[in-house]
TORDREN-283609 format. One line per 2 residues: number of its first residue (from 0); their letters; for each residue x, y, z of N, C-alpha, C, O, CB. Coordinates in pm, whole numbers. Glycine has a CB too. Layout:
// residues N
NUM	a	X Y Z X Y Z X Y Z X Y Z X Y Z ~ ...
***
This chain:
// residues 82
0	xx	201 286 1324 160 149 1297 215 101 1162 228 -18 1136 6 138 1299 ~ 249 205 1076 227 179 928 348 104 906 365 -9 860 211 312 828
2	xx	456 225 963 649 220 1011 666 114 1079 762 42 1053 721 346 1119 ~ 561 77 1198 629 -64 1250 637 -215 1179 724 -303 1186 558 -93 1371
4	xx	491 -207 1099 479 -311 1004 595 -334 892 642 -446 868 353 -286 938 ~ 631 -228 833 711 -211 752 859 -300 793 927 -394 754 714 -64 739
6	xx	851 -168 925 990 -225 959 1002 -356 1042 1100 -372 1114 1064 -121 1037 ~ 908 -446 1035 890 -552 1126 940 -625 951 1043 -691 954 706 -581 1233
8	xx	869 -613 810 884 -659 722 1034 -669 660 1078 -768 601 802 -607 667 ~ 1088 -574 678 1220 -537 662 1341 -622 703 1433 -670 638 1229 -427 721
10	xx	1296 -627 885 1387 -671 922 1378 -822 884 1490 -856 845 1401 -634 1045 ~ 1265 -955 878 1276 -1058 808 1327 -1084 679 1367 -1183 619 1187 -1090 809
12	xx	1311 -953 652 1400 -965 507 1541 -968 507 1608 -1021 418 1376 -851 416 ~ 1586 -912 608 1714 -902 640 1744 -990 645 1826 -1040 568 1754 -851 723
14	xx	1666 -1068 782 1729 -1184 837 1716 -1325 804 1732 -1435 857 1704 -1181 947 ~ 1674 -1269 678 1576 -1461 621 1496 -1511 680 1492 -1634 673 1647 -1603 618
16	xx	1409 -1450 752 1303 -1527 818 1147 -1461 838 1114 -1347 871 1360 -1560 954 ~ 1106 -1522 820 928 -1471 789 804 -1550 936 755 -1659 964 864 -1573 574
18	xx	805 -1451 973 697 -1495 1064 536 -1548 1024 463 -1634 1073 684 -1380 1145 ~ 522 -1455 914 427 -1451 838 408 -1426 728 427 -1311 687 374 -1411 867
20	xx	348 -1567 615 424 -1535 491 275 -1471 386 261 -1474 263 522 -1705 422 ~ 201 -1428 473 51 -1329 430 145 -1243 384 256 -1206 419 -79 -1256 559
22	xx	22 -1209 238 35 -1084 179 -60 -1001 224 -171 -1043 256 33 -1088 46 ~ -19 -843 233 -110 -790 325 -174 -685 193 -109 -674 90 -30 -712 485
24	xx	-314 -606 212 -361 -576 60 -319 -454 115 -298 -417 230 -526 -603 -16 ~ -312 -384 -33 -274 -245 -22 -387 -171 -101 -449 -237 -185 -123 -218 -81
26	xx	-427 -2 -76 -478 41 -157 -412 174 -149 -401 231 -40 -607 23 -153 ~ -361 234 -278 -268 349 -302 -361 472 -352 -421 448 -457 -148 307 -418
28	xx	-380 582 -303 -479 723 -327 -384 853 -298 -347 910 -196 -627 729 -202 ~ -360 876 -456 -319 1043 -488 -368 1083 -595 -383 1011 -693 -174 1082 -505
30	xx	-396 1194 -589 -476 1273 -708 -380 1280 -810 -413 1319 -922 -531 1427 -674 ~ -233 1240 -777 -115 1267 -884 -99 1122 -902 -73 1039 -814 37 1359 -833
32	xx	-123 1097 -1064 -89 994 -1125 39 933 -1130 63 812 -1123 -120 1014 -1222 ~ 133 1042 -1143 276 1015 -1134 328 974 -999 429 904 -996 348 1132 -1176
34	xx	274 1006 -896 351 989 -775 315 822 -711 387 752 -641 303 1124 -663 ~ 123 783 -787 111 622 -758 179 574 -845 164 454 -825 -22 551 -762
36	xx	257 588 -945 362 550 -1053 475 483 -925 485 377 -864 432 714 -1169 ~ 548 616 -928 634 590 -854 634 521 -712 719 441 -674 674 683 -854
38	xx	552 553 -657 546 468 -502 537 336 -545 577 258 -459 406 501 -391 ~ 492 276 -663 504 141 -722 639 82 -748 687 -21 -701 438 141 -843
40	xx	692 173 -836 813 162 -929 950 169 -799 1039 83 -790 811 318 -1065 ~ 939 273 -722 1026 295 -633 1033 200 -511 1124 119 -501 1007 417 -600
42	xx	949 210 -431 936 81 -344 880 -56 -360 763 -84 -384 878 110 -253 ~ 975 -131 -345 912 -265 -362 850 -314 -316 916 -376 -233 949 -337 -365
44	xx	704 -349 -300 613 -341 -197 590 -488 -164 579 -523 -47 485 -261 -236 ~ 581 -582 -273 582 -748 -270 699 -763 -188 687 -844 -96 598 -837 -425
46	xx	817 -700 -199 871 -774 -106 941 -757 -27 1060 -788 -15 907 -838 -131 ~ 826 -668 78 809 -643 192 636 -685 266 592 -674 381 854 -498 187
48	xx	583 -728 159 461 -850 201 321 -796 170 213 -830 218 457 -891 380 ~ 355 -684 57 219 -607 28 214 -623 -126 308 -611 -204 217 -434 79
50	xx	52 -659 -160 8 -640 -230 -85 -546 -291 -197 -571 -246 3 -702 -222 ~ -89 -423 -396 -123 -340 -395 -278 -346 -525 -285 -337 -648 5 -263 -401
52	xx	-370 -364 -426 -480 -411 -482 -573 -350 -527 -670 -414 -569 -525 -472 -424 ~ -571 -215 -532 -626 -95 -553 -482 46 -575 -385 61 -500 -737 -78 -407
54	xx	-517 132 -705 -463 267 -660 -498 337 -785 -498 308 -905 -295 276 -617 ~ -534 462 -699 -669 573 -725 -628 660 -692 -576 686 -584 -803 569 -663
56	xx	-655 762 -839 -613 930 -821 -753 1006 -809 -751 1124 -778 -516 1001 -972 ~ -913 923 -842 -1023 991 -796 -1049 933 -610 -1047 816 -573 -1162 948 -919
58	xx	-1062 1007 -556 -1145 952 -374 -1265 892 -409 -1283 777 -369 -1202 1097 -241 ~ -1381 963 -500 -1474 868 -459 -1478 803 -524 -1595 769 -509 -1577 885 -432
60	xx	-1421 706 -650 -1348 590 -701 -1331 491 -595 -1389 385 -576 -1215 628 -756 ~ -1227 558 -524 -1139 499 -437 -1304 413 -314 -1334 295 -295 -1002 659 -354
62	xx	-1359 526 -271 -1450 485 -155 -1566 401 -201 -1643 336 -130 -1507 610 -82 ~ -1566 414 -327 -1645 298 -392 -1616 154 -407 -1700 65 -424 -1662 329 -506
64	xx	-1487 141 -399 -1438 31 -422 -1372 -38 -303 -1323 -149 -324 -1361 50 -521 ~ -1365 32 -145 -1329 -2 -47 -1402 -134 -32 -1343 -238 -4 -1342 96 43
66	xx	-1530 -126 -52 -1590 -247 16 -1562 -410 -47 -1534 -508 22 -1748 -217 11 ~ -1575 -408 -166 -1496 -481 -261 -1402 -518 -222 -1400 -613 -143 -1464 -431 -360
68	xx	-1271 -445 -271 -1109 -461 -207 -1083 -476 -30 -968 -489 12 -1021 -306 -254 ~ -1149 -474 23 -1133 -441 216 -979 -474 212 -931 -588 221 -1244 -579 360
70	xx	-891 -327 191 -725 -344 231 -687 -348 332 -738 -263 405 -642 -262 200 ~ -586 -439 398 -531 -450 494 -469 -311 536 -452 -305 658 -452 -553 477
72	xx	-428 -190 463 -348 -84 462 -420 34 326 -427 -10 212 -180 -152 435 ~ -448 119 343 -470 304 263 -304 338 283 -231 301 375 -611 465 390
74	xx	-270 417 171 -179 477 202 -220 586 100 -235 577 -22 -48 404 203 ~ -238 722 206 -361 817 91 -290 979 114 -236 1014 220 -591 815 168
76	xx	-302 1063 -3 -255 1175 4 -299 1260 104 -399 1202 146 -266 1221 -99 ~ -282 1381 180 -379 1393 296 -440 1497 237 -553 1526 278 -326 1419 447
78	xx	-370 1586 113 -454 1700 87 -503 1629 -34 -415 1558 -82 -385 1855 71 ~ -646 1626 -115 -686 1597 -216 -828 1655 -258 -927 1640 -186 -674 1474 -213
80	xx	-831 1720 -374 -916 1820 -440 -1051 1800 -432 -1135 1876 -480 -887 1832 -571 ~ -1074 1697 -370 -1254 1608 -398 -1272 1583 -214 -1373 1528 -170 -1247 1376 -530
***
C-alpha cells in the first residue's frame, strides 16, 4: 500500500500532474536518531505529498501522541527495544 502511494506520487511528479494536491501526515519511529535524520534529509518527502508530523525514537512517546497527530501513514522500525 505504502509503495503504491508513493509510486502513484512519483509518477505525478514526473508527469506534472497532481490528482490530489493533499498533504498526507506522516509519523516517523526508530529508536535510531540518526536514521529519522536521514529518512528526512535523504528522501524528500514534501515532494512526494507527505508531511512528516511526528518522528520518535521512544514508542510510547510515539503512542501517546497518535491520537493528537492521527497520521495518514507510520513508517516504524519493526525491531524496537520498548
Amino acid at each position: 500500500m505504502v509503495y503504491r502511494l508513493y509510486r502513484k506520487k512519483m509518477n505525478e511528479k514526473m508527469q506534472g500532474t497532481k490528482e490530489d494536491d493533499r498533504m498526507y501526515s506522516l509519523v516517523l519511529l526508530d529508536d535510531e536518531k540518526i536514521v529519522l535524520q536521514g529518512i528526512q534529509k535523504v528522501f524528500q518527502l514534501e515532494d512526494y505529498g507527505f508531511q512528516v508530523t511526528g518522528a520518535f525514537n521512544n514508542p510510547l512517546k510515539a503512542l501517546e501522541s497518535l491520537d493528537q497527530l492521527k497520521p495518514d501513514l507510520i513508517i516504524t522500525d519493526v525491531k524496537m527495544p520498548q
